[in-house]
N, C-alpha and C positions, 0 to 999 in steps of 0.2 A: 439530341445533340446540342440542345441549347445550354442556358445558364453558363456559359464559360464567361462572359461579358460579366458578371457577376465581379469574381474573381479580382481584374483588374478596375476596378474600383477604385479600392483605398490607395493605387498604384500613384507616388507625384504627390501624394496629397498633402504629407509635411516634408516634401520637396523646396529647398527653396524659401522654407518658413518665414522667412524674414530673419532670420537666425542674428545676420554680421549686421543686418542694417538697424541702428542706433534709433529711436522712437525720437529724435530732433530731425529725425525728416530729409538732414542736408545728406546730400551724395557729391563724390568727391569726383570734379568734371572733368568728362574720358577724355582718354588722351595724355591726359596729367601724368606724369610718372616720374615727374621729380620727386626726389631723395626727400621723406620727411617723414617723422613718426604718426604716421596713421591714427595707431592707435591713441596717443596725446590727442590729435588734434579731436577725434573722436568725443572724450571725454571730456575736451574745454569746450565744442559743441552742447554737449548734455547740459553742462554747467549752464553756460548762458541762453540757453532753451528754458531751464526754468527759472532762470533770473528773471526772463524778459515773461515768463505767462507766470511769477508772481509781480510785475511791473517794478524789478529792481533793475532800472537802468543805468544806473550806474554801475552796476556788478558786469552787468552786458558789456557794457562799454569797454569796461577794464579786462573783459576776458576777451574785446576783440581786439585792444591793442596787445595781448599776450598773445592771440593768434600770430597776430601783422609781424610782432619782435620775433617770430620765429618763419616768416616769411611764407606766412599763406593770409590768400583772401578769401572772404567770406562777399560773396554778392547774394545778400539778402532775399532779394528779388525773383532772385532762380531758384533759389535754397541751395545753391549749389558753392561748393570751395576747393579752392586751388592753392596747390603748394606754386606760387609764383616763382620764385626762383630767377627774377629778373625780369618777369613781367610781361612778357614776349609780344600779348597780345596791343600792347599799344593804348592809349589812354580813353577810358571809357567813362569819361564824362563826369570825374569828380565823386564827391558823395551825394 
């Protein structure tokens, strides 16, 4: 009666793949669910991920002020980004 445990194995295993999460690491912080193209902010993410790991900082720079003109931040720190939308949380210490 054994060997069933077999079976479910491969069961989850490309589960969850990582499929939607973008290889720049940033995830967009819960709660957040103001109105904004995702998928954009996604891919000016990608952009200046590798602007910044081939050390073109200025390219970074210019694709975070294209973030901010479309009203998300980017808090480096966490790796985390929010569609601000007004900014709710109150002023968090500048850059």
């Amino acid at each position: 009666g054994y060997g069933g445990a077999a079976n479910g194995g491969g069961f989850g295993g490309g589960f969850g793949g990582g499929g939607s999460r973008s290889s720049h690491g940033y995830t967009r912080q819960p709660g957040d669910n103001a109105p904004c193209d995702v998928a954009k902010v996604d891919d000016l993410l990608q952009q200046r991920n590798d602007a910044k790991r081939g050390r073109d900082f200025d390219t970074a720079d210019r694709i975070r002020d294209q973030l901010r003109a479309m009203g998300v931040e980017v808090m480096d720190r966490d790796r985390v980004w929010r569609a601000s939308g007004g900014g709710m949380m109150g002023g968090g210490g500048g850059s």
